[in-house]
C-alpha positions in Angstrom: 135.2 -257.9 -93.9 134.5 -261.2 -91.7 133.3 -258.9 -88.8 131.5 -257.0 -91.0 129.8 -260.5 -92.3 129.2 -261.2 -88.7 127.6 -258.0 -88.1 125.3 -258.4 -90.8 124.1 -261.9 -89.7 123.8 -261.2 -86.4 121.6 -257.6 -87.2 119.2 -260.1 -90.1 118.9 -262.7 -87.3 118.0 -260.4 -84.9 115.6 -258.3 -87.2 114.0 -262.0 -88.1 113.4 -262.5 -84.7 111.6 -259.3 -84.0 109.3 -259.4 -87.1 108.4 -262.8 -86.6 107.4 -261.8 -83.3 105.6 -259.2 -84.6 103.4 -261.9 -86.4 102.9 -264.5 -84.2 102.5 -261.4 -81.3 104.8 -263.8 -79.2 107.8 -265.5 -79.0 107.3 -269.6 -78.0 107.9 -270.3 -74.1 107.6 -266.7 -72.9 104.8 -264.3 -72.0 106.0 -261.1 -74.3 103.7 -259.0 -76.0 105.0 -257.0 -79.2 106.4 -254.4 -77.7 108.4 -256.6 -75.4 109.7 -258.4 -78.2 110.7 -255.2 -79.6 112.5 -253.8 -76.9 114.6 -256.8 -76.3 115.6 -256.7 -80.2 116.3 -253.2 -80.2 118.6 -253.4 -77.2 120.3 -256.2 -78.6 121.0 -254.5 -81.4 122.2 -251.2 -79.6 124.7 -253.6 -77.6 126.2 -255.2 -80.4 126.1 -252.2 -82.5 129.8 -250.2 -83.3 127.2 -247.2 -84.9 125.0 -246.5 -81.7 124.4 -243.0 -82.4 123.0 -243.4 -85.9 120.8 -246.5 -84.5 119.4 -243.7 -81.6 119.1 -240.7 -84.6 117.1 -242.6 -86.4 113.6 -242.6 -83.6 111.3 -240.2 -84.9 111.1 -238.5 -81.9 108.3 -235.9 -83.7 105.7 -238.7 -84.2 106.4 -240.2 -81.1 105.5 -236.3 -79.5 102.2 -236.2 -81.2 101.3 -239.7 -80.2 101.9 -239.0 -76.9 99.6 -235.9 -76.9 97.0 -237.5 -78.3 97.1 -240.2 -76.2 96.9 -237.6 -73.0 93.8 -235.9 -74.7 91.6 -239.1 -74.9 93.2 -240.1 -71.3 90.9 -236.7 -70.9 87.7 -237.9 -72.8 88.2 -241.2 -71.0 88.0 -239.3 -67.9 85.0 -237.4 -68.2 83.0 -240.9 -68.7 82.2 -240.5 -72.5 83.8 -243.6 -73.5 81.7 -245.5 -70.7 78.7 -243.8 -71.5 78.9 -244.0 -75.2 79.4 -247.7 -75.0 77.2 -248.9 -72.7 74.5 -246.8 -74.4 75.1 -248.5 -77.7 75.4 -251.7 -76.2 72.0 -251.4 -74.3 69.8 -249.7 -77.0 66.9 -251.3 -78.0 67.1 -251.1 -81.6 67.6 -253.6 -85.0 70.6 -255.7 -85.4 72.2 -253.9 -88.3 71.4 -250.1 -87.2 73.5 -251.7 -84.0 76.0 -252.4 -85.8 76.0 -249.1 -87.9 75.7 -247.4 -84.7 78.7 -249.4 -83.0 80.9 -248.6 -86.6 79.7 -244.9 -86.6 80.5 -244.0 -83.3 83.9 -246.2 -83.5 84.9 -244.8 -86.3 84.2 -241.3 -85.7 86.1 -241.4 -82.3 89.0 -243.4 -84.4 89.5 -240.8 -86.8 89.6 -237.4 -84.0 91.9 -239.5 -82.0 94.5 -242.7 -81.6 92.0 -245.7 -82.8 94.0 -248.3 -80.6 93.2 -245.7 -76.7 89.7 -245.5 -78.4 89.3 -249.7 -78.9 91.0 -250.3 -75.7 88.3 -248.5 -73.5 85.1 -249.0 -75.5 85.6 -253.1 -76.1 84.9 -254.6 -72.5 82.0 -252.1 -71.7 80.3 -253.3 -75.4 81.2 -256.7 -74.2 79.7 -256.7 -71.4 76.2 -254.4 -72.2 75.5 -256.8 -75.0 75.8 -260.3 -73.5 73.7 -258.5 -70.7 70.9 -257.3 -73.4 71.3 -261.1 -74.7 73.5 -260.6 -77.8 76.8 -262.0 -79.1 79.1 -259.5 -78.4 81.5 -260.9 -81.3 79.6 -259.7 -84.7 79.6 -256.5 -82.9 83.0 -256.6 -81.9 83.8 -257.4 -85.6 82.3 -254.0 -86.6 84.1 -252.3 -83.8 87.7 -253.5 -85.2 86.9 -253.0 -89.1 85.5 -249.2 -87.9 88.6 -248.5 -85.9 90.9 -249.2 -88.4 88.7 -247.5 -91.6 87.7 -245.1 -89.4 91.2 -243.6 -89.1 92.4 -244.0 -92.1 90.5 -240.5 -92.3 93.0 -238.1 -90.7 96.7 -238.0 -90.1 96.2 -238.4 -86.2 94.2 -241.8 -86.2 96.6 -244.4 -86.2 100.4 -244.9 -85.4 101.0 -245.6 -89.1 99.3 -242.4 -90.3 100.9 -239.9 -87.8 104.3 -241.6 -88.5 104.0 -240.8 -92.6 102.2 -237.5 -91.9 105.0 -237.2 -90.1 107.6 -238.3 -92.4 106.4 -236.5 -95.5 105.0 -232.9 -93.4 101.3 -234.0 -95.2 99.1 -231.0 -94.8 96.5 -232.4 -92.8 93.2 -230.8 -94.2 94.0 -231.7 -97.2 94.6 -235.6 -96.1 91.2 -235.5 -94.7 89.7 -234.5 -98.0 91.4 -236.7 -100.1 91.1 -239.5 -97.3 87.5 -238.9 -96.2 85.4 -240.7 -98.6 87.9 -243.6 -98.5 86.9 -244.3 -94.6 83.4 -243.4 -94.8 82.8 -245.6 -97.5 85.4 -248.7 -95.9 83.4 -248.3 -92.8 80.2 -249.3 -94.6 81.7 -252.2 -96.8 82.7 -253.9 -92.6 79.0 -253.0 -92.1 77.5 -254.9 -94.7 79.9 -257.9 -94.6 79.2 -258.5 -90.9 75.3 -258.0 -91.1 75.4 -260.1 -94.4 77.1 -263.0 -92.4 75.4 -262.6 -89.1 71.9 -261.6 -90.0 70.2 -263.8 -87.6 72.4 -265.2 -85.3 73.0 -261.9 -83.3 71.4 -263.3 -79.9 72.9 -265.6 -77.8 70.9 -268.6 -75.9 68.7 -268.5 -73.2 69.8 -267.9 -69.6 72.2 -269.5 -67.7 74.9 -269.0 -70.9 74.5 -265.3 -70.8 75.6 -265.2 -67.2 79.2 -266.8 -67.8 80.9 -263.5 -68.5 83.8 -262.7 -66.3 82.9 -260.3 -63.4 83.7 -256.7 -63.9 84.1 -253.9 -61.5 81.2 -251.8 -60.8 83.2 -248.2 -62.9 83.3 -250.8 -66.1 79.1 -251.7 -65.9 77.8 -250.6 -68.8 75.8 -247.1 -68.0 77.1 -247.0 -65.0 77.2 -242.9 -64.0 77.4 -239.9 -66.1 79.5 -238.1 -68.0 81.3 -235.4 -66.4 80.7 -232.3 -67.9 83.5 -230.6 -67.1 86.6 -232.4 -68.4 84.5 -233.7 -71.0 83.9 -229.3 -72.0 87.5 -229.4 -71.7 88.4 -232.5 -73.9 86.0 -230.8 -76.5 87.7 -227.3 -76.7 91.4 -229.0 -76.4 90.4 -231.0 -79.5 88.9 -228.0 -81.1 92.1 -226.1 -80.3 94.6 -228.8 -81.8 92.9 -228.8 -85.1 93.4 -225.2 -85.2 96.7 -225.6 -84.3 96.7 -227.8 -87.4 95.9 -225.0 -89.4 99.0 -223.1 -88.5 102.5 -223.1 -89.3 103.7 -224.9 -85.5 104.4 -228.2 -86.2 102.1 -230.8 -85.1 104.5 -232.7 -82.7 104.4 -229.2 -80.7 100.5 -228.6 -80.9 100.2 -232.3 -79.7 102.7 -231.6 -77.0 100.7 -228.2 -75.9 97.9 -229.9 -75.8 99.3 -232.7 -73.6 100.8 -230.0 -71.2 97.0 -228.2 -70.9 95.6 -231.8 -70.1 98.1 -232.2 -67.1 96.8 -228.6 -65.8 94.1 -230.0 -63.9 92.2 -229.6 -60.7 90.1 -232.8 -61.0 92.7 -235.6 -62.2 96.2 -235.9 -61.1 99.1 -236.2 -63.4 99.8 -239.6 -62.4 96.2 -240.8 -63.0 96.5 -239.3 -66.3 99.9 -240.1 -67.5 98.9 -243.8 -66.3 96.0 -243.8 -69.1 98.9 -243.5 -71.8 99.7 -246.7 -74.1 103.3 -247.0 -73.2 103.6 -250.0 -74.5 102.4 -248.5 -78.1 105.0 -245.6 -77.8 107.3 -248.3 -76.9 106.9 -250.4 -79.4 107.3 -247.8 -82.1 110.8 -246.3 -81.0 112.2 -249.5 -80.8 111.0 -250.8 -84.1 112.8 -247.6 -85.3 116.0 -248.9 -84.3 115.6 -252.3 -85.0 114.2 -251.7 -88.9 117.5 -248.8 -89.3 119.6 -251.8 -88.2 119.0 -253.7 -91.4 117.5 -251.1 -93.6 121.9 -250.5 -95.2 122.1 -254.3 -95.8 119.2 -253.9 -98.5 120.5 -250.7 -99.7 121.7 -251.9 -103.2 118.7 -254.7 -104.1 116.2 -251.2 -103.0 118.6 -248.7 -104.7 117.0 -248.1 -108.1 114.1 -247.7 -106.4 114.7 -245.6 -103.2 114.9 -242.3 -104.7 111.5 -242.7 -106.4 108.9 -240.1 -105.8 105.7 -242.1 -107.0 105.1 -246.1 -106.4 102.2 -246.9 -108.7 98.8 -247.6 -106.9 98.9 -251.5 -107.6 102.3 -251.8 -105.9 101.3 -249.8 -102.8 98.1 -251.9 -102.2 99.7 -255.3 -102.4 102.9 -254.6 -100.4 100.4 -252.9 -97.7 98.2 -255.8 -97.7 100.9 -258.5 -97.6 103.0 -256.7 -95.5 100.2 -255.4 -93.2 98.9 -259.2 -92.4 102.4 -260.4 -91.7 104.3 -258.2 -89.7 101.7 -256.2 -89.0 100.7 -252.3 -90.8 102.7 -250.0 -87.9 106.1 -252.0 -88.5 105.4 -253.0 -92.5 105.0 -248.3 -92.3 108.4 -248.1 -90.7 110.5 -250.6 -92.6 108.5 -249.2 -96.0 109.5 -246.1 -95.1 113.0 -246.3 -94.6 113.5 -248.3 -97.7 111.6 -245.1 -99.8 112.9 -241.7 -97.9 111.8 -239.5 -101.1 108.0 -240.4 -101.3 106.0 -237.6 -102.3 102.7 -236.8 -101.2 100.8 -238.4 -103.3 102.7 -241.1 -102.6 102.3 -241.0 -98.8 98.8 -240.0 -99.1 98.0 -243.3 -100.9 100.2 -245.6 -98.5 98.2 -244.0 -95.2 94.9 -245.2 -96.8 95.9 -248.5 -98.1 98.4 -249.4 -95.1 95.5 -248.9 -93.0 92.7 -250.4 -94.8 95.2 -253.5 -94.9 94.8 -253.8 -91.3 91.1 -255.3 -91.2 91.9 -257.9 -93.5 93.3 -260.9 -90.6 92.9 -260.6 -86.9 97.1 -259.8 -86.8 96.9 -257.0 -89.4 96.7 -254.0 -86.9 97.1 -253.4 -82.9 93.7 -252.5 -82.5 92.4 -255.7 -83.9 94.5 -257.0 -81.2 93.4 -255.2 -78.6 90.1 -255.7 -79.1 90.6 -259.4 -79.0 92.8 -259.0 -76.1 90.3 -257.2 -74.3 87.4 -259.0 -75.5 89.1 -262.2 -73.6 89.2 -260.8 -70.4 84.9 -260.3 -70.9 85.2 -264.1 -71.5 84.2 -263.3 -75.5 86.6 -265.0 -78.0 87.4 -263.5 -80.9 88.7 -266.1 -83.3 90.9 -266.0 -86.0 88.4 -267.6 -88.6 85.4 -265.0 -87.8 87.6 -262.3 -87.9 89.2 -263.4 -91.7 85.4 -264.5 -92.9 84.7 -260.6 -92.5 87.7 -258.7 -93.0 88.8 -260.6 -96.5 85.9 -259.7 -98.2 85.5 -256.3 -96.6 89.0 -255.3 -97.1 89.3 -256.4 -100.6 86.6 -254.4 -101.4 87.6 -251.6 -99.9 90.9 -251.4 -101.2 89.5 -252.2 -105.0 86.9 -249.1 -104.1 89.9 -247.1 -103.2 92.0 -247.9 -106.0 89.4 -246.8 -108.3 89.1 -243.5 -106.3 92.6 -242.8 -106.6 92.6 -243.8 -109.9 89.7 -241.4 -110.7 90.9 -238.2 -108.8 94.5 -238.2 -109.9 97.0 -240.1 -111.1 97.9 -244.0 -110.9 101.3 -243.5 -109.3 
């Protein structure tokens, strides 16, 4: 019983660690990112641990498959120069603040919900940086747009965010029928990030006169904004892989397969080597999520009783959902708060499931810690010399996400049942 006792500390301590990690993105006096932190927990745990095996079973090794092959196919888009293009060309078009911004959501968003939002954020932020401050405007209302659209953006689909392809996952959602019920929830998110930053930027949009506009970082000539064309042919390619996977959708093989077929077709290449390609993965995202698998299991029997008249539930009503997806979403974050939610409630139907995608992700814009792609794109944005502070961030994503998640309980509320 006393090593038993000592297990249990030692597993609570350690998940503590890790989660409070996951919200500070560091631990004090060392340069770890999340997924380093993770990694470090989960091993700890694996050494320590008597039950190794059931620790290992528990990495959804499915979700991790289709993550993967999306990943591969936008490594493919990337290639072909649409991501450098599409940026660049937003960022130098001569057009009205807020139709910028719609166009810098639109295109975000769009890209977010056919494929893994944080790949999609990770390539477009430094070319927007750098187009705008180069057409004279502050990259950072813009860049506010480009977060809230990534993260409402794929709340449309089962394949836009790690969160959404682990519960699609988890509960085999039919995917076409996600989109429906999903669809208007994003389009109509998307705008509510649209309005809140043109409503608290209108006007201040342009930076100062010349010299401040030359104190960007300098950036190799491949990341210029507009800087060479897109490449037809991997980008024909990229089109009719995508085509193909949501046909493959469609059918009974299971989508970790179709992701992984499609991954082996993008490695069949004459243009790109495998290398090159596999090195455009986010290893550190697919690392990240297989440890916190093993870290969250590692706990998830020592709340077994308090969660027990619970766990077998098939419905969580809507109000529940949305506040445990906001609060847990802007503390440890919406991919782990997914995980540990989702080992607590194994019988979730898909209702249930449908509802948590939406309002998990929707959670994410509301700080600058609720999501990896809000992270990103301040992480990237850095590197361009373009802070992205905490307080700008919250003065949009509050408002935005409350309303969006009030718009969306209403909608759920309206098309079928509260629970």
């Amino acid at each position: 019983m006393h090593s038993l006792d000592v297990s249990a500390a030692v597993s609570i301590a350690v998940f503590a660690a890790v989660y409070t990690g996951m919200a500070l993105g560091r631990w004090p006096g060392v340069r770890m990112d999340r997924a380093g932190i993770a990694l470090v927990g989960a091993v700890l745990l694996l050494t320590l641990a008597e039950n190794r095996g059931e620790l290992l079973a528990t990495i959804n090794g499915e979700a991790l498959a289709l993550l993967f092959g999306l990943m591969l196919l936008s490594a493919q888009f990337e290639a072909s120069g649409l991501y450098r293009v599409a940026a660049g060309r937003l960022a130098a078009a001569r057009r009205g603040d807020l139709a910028l911004v719609a166009g810098v959501a639109g295109v975000t968003g769009t890209l977010s919900a056919l494929l893994a939002n944080d790949v999609i954020v990770f390539a477009m932020t430094p070319i927007l940086c750098i187009g705008l401050r180069a057409g004279g405007r502050d990259p950072v209302p813009f860049l506010l747009a480009h977060a809230g659209a990534a993260n409402a953006g794929s709340a449309a689909t089962l394949i836009g965010n790690p969160q959404n392809i682990l519960i699609g996952e988890a509960g085999d959602l039919d995917f076409w029928r996600y989109l429906i019920e999903a669809m208007p929830v994003a389009v109509i998110a998307t705008g509510c990030t649209v309005l809140l930053v043109h409503l608290l930027w209108r006007g201040r949009y342009h930076l100062p006169p010349a010299p401040h506009r030359n104190e960007m970082k300098a950036t190799p000539a491949e990341e210029e904004p507009g800087n060479g064309r897109i490449d037809r042919g991997p980008l024909t390619k990229a089109v009719v892989l995508t085509v193909l996977l949501l046909g493959l959708f469609a059918s009974p093989i299971p989508r970790w397969l179709a992701g992984l077929a499609i991954a082996a077709l993008v490695l069949v290449s004459r243009r790109n080597t495998t290398r090159a390609l596999i090195g455009r993965v986010d290893w550190g995202v697919l690392l990240l999520l297989g440890a916190l698998f093993i870290v969250t299991q590692a706990v998830a029997p020592l709340f077994r009783d308090l969660v027990a008249p619970f766990a077998a539930k098939d419905r969580i009503d809507l109000a529940t959902l949305a506040g445990a997806s906001l609060l847990g979403g802007n503390t440890i974050g919406n991919v782990p708060f997914v995980v540990l939610f989702l080992s607590w409630f194994p019988a979730l139907g898909p209702e249930t499931l449908t509802r948590l995608a939406v309002f998990s992700t929707l959670a994410g814009n509301f700080l600058l810690i609720g999501s990896l792609a809000n992270i990103i794109v301040a992480e990237r944005a850095a590197h361009q010399g373009v802070r992205l502070r905490f307080r700008d961030f919250a003065a949009v994503g509050i408002p935005s996400t409350l309303l969006a998640m009030g718009i969306a309980y209403l909608y759920f509320t309206a098309t079928g049942t509260a629970g």
